[in-house]
C-alpha positions, -999 to 999 in steps of 0.1 A, spaced: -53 141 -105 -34 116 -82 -51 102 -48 -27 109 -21 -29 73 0 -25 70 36 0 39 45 12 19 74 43 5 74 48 -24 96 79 -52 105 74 -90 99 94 -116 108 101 -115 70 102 -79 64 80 -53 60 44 -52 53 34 -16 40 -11 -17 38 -37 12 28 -49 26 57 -83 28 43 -85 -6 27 -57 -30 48 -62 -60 22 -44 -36 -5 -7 -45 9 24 -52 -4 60 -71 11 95 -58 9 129 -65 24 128 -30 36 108 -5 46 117 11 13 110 -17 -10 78 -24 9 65 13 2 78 10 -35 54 -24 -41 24 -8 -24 32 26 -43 31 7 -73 1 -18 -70 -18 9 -62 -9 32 -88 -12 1 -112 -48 -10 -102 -58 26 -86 -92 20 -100 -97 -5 -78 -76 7 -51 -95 42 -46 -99 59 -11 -134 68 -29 -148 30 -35 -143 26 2 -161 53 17 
């Protein structure tokens, strides 16, 4: 079963700062809004152990 994640997306000076809305220090960058959503789709999908919505409830 795959965790559906809730996301922000956000503009930096730099870019684009996608986050978990339930756990904000799970974030990734990007040059796009795209790319940004791709890193934080992948780090969480990679490490969704430890990314979980349930370990932060």
């Amino acid at each position: 079963m795959d965790t559906q994640i809730s996301f922000g997306i956000e503009e930096t000076t730099d870019g684009f700062l996608a986050y978990q809305l339930q756990n904000p220090s799970c974030y990734a960058y990007g040059s796009t809004e795209e790319e940004a959503y791709e890193a934080l789709y992948t780090l969480t999908h990679e490490e969704r152990d430890m990314y979980t919505w349930e370990e932060w409830n």
